[in-house]
C-alpha positions in Angstrom: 24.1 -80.1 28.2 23.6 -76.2 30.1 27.1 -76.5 31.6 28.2 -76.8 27.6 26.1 -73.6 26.7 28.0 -71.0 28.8 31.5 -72.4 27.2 29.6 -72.6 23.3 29.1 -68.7 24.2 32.5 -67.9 25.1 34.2 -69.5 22.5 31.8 -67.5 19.9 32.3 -64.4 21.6 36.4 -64.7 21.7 35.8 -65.7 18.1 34.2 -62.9 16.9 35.4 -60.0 19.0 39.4 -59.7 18.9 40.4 -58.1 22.1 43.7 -56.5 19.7 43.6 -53.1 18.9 42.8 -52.0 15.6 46.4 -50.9 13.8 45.7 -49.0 10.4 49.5 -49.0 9.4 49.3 -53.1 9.6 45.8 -53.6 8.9 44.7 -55.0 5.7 41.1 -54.9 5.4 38.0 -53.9 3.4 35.3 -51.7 5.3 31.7 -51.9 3.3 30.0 -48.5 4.2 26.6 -47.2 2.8 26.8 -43.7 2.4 25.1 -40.6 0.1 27.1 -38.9 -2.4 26.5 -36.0 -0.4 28.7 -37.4 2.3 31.1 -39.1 -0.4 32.2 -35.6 -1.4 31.8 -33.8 2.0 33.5 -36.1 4.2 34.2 -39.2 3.0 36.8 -37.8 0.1 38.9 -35.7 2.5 39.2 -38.7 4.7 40.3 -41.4 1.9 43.4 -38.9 1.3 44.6 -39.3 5.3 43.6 -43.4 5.3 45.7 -43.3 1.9 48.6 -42.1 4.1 48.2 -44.1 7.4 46.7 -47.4 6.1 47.8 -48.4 2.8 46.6 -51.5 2.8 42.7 -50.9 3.9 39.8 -50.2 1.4 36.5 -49.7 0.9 34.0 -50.6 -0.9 31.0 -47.7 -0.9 27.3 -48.4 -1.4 24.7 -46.2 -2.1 21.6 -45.7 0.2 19.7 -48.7 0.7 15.7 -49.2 1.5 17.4 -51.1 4.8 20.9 -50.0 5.8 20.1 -50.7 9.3 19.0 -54.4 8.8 22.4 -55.0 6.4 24.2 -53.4 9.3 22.8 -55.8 11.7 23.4 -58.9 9.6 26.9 -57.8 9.0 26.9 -57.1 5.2 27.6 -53.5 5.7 30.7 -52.6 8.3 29.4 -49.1 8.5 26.3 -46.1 8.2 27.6 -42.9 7.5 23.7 -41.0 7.2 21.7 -37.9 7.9 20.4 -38.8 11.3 16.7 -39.1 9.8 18.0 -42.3 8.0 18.8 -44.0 11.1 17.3 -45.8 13.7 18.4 -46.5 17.7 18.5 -50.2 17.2 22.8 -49.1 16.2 24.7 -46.7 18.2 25.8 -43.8 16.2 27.9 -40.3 16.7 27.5 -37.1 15.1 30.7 -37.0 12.4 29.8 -33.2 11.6 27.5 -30.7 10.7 26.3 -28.9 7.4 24.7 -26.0 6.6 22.6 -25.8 3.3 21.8 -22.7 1.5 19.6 -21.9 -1.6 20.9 -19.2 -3.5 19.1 -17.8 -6.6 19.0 -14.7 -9.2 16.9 -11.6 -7.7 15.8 -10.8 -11.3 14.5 -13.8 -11.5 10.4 -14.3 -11.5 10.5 -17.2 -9.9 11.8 -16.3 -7.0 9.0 -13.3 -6.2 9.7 -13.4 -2.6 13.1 -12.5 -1.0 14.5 -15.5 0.8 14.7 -15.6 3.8 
């Protein structure tokens, strides 16, 4: 029975993780990614134009912010996270894709705004 366990592992682990490199040109794939549709029209909109160009055949389907994008990650109903770095945890390993600057602008005639912003 343990000599069986060690081979049961191997076989899973050649099963799910292909040692091939990932081609975009040849791949024909859908990606599941939960992202905001502040990231939608910062990032992920640029990017669809260049995978449009050098994968044809991949898509996406995109899902708006869960209560628990870190547990569909892990089950593997999601493929990716594309989040603010409050909205994820260090269970996944994550990069930084890029960085954003917010302003508030607003009327100086305006009574609301009594203060000048700083």
């Amino acid at each position: 029975f343990a000599p069986a366990v060690p081979d049961a592992l191997q076989h899973i682990q050649c099963s799910i993780i292909s040692s091939d490199p990932f081609d975009p040109a040849r791949a024909d794939r859908l990606f599941r990614i939960i992202l905001s549709d502040f990231v939608t029209l910062v990032f992920f909109e640029k990017l669809v134009e260049r995978i449009a160009r050098e994968a044809p055949a991949v898509s996406f389907e995109l899902l708006p912010v869960d209560d628990s994008p870190d547990e569909l990650l892990r089950r593997g109903d999601v493929d990716f996270l594309i989040l603010p770095d409050m909205f994820t945890s260090s269970v996944h390993s994550s990069v930084p894709l890029f960085d954003e600057k917010l302003v508030c602008v607003g009327c100086p005639t305006k009574k609301q705004l009594p203060q000048q912003l700083t």
